[in-house]
C-alpha positions, -999 to +999 in steps of 0.1 A: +530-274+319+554-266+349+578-294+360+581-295+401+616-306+413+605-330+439+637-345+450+667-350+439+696-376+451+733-385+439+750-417+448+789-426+446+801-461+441+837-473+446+855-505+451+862-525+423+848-564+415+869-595+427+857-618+396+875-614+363+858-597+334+832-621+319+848-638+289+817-632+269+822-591+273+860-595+263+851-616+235+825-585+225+848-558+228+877-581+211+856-581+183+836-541+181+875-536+179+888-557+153+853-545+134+861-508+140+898-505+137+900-492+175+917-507+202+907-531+229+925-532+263+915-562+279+938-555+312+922-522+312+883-540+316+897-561+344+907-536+362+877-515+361+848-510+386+821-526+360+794-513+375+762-515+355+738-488+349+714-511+366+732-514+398+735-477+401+702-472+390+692-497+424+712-475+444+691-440+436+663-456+447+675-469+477+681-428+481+651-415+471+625-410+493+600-441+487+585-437+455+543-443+463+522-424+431+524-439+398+554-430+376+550-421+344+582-414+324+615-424+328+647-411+310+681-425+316+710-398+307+745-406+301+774-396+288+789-429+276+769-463+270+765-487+298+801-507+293+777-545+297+750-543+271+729-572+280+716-553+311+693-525+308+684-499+341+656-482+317+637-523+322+647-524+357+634-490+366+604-497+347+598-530+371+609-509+401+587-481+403+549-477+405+528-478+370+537-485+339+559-458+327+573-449+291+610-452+296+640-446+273+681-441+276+696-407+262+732-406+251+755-394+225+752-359+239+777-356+264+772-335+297+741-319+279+724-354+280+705-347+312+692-311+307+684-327+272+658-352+291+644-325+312+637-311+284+620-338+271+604-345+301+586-308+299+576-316+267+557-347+279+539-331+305+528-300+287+510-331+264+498-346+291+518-374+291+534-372+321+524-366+355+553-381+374+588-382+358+620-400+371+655-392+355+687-405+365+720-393+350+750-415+352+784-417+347+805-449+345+845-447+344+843-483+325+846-478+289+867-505+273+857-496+236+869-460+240+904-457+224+909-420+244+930-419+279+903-432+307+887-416+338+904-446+357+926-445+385+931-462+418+905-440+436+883-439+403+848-443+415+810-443+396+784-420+403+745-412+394+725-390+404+681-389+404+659-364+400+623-365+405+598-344+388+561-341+391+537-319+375+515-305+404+540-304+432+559-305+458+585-287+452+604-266+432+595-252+393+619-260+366+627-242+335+651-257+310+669-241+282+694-254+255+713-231+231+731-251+206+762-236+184+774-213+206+814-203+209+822-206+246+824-164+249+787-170+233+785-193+258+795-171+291+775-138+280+742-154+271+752-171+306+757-136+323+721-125+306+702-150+326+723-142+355+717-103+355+678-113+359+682-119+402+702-158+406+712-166+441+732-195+428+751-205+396+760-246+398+789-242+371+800-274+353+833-277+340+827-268+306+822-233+320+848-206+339+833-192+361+856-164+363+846-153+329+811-153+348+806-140+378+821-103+379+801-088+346+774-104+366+751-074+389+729-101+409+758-109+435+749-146+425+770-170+441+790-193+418+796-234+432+815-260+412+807-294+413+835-326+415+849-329+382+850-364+392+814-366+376+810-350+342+775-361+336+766-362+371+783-336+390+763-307+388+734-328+400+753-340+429+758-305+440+724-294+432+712-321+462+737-306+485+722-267+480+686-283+484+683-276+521+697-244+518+679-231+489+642-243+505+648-228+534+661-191+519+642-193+488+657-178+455+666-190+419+691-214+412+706-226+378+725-256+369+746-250+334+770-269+315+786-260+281+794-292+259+815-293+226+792-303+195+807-319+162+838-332+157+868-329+176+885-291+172+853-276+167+849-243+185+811-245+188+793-264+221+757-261+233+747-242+263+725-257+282+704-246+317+682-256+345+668-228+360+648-240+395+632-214+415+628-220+452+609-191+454+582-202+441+579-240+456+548-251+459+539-269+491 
């Protein structure tokens, strides 16, 4: 069964909290460290925005158009765990929208964690599990546990972004595709391949070049980039600004991202693609 983009939103958040980190999350990550032989920087947690999933997740659908039909999956993708884990934007999402969706969280796969739930998502419908789908990708620069340099800085801020699916329209069809163990040259011609068949739009993340894209490429198709500011995000964000463009002029676009797999030094990634036809939205 077809997937129908029906909406899609991303939100930024900035500023960071005036109260200090709770003592009960430093005492947490004090300890994951100590238990893990990583390092903990506790000046680094009190600096950080610390803003929930949950929070975010109240944000996109303050965004979203009001949600009326039941929903009935929900997947939350991200890149890195939510940094507080007594608080859960799969349960409040659950509460927040209409019916009583199945709703999970998605990680551990890195930028290809949203396409991964849109895959899933397809696969639920075509069972006839789900009608209605809501997915929100997030990314959070506030990951104390993480031993590697931070996405922090002064002007560091949070994003998420929402997309909203449903099985008989309105909107625009879907098509999802993952290619797992690919080299990044793998990566860029099986890219190019889907390209050559008519895109009006490539949304490039930043695992890709477009460069090593676009001029093999036949179709003319325009190549964007989104913020690097947002790895798991980004692509989404810039997907919702080419919305009322796209509707309006009609054509294919596709979303891609290339993410390393295995451990670090490996040369292999997965390719992964959201192809969404505007040409064939269905009122």
């Amino acid at each position: 069964m077809t997937l129908f983009l029906a909406g899609v939103v991303h939100r930024a958040f900035e500023g960071r909290p005036l109260a200090p980190a709770d003592p009960f999350l430093v005492r947490v990550y004090a300890d994951m460290a100590e238990l893990y032989g990583t390092a903990f920087d506790q000046e680094r947690l009190a600096h950080a925005n610390r803003t929930p999933f949950s929070h975010m997740a109240e944000g996109l659908l303050d965004a979203l158009p009001a949600i009326e039909d039941p929903v009935d999956l929900i997947v939350v993708a991200s890149a890195q765990p939510d940094f507080d884990p007594r608080l859960s934007a799969v349960s409040y999402l659950t509460e927040a929208v209409p019916g009583t969706p199945l709703a999970f969280a998605l990680g551990d796969q890195g930028e290809a964690a949203p396409y991964t739930a849109l895959r899933l998502a397809g696969q639920y419908a075509a069972a006839g599990r789900a009608d209605r789908v809501l997915i929100a990708a997030v990314d959070q620069t506030t990951s104390p546990a993480d031993p590697g340099p931070p996405r922090q800085g002064t002007d560091a801020r949070d994003g998420a972004a929402a997309l909203l699916l449903s099985a008989d329209g309105p909107g625009a069809p879907i098509e999802v595709r993952q290619y797992a163990g690919l080299t990044l040259d793998e990566a860029h011609g099986r890219l190019r391949e889907v390209l050559d068949g008519g895109v009006r739009r490539l949304v490039a993340g930043a695992g890709l070049a477009p460069e090593r894209i676009a001029p093999p490429s036949p179709a003319g198709t325009e190549v964007v980039r989104p913020s690097p500011e947002f790895p798991c995000s980004g692509v989404w964000a810039r997907l919702a600004e080419e919305v009322p463009r796209c509707a309006r002029d009609g054509g294919t676009v596709v979303v891609a991202d290339y993410a390393p797999q295995g451990p670090c030094g490996t040369d292999r990634g997965e390719l992964s693609l959201c192809v969404v036809d505007f040409g064939a939205a269905a009122a």
